[in-house]
C-alpha positions in Angstrom: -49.3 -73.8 20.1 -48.8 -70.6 18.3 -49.5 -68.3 20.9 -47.0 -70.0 23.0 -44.2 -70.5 21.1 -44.6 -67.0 19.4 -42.9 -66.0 23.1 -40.1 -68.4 22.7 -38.7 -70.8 19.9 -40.9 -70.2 17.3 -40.6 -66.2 17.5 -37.0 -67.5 15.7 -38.9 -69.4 12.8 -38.3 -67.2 10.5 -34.3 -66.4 11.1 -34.1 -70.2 11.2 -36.4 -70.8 7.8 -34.1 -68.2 6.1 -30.9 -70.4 7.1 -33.1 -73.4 6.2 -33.7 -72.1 2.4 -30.3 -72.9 1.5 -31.0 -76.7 1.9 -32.2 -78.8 -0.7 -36.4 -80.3 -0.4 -36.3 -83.0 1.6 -37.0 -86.6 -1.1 -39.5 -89.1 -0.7 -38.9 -91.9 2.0 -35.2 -92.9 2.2 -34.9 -95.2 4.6 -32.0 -97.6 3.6 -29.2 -99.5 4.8 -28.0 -99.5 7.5 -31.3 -98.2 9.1 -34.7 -99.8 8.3 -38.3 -100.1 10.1 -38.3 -96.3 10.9 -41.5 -95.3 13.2 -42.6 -92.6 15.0 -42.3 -93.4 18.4 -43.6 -90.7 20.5 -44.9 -86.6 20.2 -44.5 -84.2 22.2 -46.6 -81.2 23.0 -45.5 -78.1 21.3 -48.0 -75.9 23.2 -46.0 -76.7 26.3 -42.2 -75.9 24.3 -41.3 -79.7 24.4 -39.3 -79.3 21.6 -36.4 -81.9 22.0 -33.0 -80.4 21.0 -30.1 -83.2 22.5 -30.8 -86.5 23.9 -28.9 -89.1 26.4 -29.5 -92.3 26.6 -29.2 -94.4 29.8 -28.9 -98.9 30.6 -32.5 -99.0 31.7 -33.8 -98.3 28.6 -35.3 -94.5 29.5 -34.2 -91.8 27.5 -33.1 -87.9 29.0 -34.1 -85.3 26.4 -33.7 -81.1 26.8 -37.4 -79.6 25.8 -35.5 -76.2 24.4 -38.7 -73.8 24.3 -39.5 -75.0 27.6 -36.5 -74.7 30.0 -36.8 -78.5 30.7 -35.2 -81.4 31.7 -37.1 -85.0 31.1 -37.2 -88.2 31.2 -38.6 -90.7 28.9 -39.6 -94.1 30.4 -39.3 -97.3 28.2 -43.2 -97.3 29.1 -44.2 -94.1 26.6 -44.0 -91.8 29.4 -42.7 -88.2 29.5 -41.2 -86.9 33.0 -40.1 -83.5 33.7 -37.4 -83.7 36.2 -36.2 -79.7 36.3 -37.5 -76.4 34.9 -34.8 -74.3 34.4 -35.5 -70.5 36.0 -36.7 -67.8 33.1 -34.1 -64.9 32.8 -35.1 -61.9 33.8 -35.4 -60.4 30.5 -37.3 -63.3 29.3 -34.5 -64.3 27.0 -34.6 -61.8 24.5 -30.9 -61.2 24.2 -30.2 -65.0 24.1 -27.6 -64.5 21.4 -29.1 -65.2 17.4 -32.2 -66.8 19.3 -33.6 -64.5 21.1 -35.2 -67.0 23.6 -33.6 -69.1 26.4 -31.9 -72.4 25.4 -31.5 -75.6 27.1 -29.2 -77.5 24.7 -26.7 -80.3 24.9 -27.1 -82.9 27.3 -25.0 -85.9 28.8 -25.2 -88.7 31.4 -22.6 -89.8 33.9 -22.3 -93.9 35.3 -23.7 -92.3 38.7 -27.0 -91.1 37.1 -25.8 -87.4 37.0 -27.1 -85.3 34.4 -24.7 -82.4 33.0 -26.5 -80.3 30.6 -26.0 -76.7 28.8 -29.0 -73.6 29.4 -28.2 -70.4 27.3 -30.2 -66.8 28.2 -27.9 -64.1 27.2 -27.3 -63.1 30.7 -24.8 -63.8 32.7 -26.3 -65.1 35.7 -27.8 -68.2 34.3 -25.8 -68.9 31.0 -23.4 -72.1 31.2 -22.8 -75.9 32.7 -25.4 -77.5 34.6 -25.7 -80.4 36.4 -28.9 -82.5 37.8 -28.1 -85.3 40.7 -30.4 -87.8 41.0 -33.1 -86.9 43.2 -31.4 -83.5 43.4 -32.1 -79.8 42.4 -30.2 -78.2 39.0 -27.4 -76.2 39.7 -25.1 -73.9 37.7 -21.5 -75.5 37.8 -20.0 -73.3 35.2 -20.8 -70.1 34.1 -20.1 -69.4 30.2 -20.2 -66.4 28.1 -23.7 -64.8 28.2 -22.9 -63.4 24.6 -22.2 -66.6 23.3 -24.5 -70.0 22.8 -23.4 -73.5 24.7 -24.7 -76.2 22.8 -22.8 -79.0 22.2 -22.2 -81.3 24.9 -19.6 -83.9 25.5 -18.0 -85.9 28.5 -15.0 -87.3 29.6 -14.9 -89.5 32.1 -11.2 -90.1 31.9 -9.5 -86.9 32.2 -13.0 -86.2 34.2 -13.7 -83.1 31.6 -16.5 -81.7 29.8 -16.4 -80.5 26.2 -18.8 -77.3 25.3 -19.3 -75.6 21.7 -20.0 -72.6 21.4 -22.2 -71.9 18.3 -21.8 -68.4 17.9 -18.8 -67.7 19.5 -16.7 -70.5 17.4 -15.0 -72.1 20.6 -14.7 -75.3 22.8 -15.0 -74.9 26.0 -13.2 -77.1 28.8 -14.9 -77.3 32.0 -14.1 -79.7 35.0 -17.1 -82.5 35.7 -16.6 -80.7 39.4 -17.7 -77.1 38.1 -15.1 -74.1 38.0 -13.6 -71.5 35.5 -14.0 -72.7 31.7 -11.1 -72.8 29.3 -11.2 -71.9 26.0 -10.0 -75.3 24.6 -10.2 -74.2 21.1 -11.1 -71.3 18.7 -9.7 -72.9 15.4 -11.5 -70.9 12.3 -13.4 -74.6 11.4 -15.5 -73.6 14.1 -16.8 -70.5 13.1 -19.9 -69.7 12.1 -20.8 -67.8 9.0 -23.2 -65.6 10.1 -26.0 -67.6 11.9 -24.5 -71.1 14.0 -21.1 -72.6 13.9 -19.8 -75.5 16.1 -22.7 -77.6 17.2 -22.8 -81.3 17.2 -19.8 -82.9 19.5 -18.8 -86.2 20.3 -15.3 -87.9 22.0 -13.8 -90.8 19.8 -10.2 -91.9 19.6 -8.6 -89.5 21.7 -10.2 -86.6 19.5 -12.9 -84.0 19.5 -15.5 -84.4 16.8 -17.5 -81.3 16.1 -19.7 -80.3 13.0 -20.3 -76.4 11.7 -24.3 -76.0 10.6 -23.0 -73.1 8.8 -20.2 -74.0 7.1 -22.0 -78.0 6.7 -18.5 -79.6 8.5 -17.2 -82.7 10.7 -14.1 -81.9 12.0 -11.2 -84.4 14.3 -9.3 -82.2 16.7 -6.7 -84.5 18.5 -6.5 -84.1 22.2 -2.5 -83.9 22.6 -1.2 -85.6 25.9 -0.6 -82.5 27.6 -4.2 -82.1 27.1 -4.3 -79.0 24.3 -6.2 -79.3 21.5 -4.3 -80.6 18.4 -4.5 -79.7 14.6 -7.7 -79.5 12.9 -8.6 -82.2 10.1 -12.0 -82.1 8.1 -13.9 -85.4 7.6 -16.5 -84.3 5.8 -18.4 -81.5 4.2 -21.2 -81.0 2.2 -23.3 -81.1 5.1 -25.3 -77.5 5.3 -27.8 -77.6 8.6 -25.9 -80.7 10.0 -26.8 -80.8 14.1 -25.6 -84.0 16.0 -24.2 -87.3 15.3 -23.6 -90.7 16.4 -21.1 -93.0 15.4 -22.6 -96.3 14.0 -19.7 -98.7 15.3 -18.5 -99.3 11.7 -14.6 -97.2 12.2 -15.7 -93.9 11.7 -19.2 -93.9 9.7 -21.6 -92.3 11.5 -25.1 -91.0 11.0 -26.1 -87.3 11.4 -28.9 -85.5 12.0 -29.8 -82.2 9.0 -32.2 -79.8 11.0 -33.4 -77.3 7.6 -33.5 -80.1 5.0 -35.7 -83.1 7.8 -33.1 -85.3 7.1 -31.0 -88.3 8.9 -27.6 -89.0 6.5 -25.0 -91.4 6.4 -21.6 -90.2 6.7 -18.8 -92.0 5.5 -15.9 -89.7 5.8 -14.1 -89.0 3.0 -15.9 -91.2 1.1 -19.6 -89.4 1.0 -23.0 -88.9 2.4 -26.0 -90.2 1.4 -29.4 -89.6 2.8 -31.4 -92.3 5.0 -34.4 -90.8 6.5 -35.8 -88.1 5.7 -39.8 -86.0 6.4 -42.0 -88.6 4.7 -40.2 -91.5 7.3 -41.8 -88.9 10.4 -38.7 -86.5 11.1 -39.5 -82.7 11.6 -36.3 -81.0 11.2 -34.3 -83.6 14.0 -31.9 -82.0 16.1 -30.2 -85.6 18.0 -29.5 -88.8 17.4 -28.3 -91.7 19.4 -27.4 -95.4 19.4 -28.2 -98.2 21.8 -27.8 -101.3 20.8 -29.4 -102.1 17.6 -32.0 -99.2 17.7 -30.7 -95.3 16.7 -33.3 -92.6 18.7 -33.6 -89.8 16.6 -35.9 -86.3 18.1 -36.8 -83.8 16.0 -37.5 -80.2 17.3 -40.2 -78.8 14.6 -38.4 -75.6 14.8 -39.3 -74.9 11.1 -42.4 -77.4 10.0 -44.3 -76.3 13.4 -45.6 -79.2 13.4 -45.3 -83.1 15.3 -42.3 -82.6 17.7 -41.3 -86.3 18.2 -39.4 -89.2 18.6 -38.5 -91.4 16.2 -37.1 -95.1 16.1 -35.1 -96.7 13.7 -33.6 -100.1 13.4 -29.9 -99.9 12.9 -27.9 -103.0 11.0 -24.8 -103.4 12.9 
């Protein structure tokens, strides 16, 4: 395990621990409304990189996860098995010039109606960094290329305006790119998303005709309207407080939602404007999550063991609708 990841995520444990100081010890077992009957679900093998950093969920019950350390693309069967659809080719340079890193990201990932996979890889060259997308039965293919000095890692889609959403973490920007591939427009670089000196945007999600994004750094949520010409609109905060936040799913109650805190191994409930409070937390199995997502009355949570090193995994929780 160690020798592996020494070459790749883990070789970042301690820039990421440092960030990870600032956040408070984890409590004792939190779990509490509206989630209950937390379990461990499945691990994953952190000799071979499978640490899980997004996750997209499709109707059949299966699960698509990005193994970050690894380069991969899998699958997760409803039966508690573990598919790897695509490795993603190594950069020539190993990744050492992935930007804050140092070793080649796959990130954010999303599903289309058709079974298409769209998903984000970041190497710090330019050859490989950006949007890609996985057919089924297919091959992965670059559709987009992005900065290589930045870090794609939020993903969203749009299936009306047939768009997809990218943050950049350390360049402080959405990116717009067509489902169809092409030249990415900077869609916003608002200051909210900066980061303060390690990762900014992150997390992003469509709701309402707006952009929801949280900073890790800066422990935001922020609404950007989508005008109807299709710019992006002023910048509201919705919550804060939130150092080490990561992704985010909204619960179907208006806009509460629950958010995954990499540093701190916690899951909290977001009510903006109103407050946080903690729901899950180490003791109930997570190791420093990175997702989180919602099907029916069941929220999948992976956590990456960036910083415990320990139990990369999926966990279950029972969500009260």
């Amino acid at each position: 395990m160690r020798k592996t990841l020494t070459k790749s995520a883990l070789s970042t444990a301690v820039v990421v621990a440092t960030a990870a100081a600032v956040f408070s010890p984890a409590p004792a077992s939190a779990v509490s409304a509206p989630l209950s009957d937390a379990r461990t679900a499945r691990h994953f093998d952190l000799a071979k990189g499978q640490t899980p950093e997004n996750i997209a969920l499709a109707p059949d019950g299966s699960a698509y996860v990005t193994f970050a350390a690894a380069r991969q693309i899998a699958r997760l069967s409803p039966g508690g098995t573990t598919r790897i659809l695509a490795t993603l080719p190594a950069p020539a340079d190993a990744g050492v010039h992935t930007p804050v890193l140092g070793f080649p990201l796959t990130s954010g990932i999303v599903r289309a109606h058709d079974g298409t996979l769209y998903f984000l890889y970041a190497t710090g060259t330019a050859d490989l960094t950006g949007v890609w997308r996985l057919r089924p039965g297919g091959v992965p293919e670059r559709i987009a290329a992005l900065p290589a000095d930045g870090l794609p890692n939020g993903l969203a889609l749009d299936a009306r305006s047939r768009s997809l959403y990218v943050t950049d973490s350390v360049l402080g920007t959405v990116w717009k790119v067509p489902v169809s591939g092409g030249i990415p427009t900077a869609w916003s670089t608002a200051p909210e998303l900066a980061s303060a000196g390690f990762l900014g945007a992150n997390g992003l999600k469509i709701r309402g005709g707006a952009l929801w994004v949280t900073n890790l750094d800066q422990g935001t949520l922020v609404r950007i309207p989508v005008l109807r010409d299709g710019r992006a609109g002023r910048v509201r905060t919705e919550a804060t407080g939130l150092p080490g936040i990561d992704d985010f799913a909204f619960t179907g109650r208006g806009d509460q939602l629950l958010a995954t805190v990499n540093g701190s191994s916690e899951v909290v409930l977001v009510e903006p404007h109103i407050g946080n409070t903690v729901v899950l937390t180490e003791a109930d199995g997570l190791r420093n999550p990175t997702s989180i997502a919602l099907r029916g009355d069941t929220a999948y949570v992976v956590s990456a063991a960036y910083v415990t090193a320990e139990d990369p995994n999926l966990l279950l929780a029972h969500l009260d609708r």
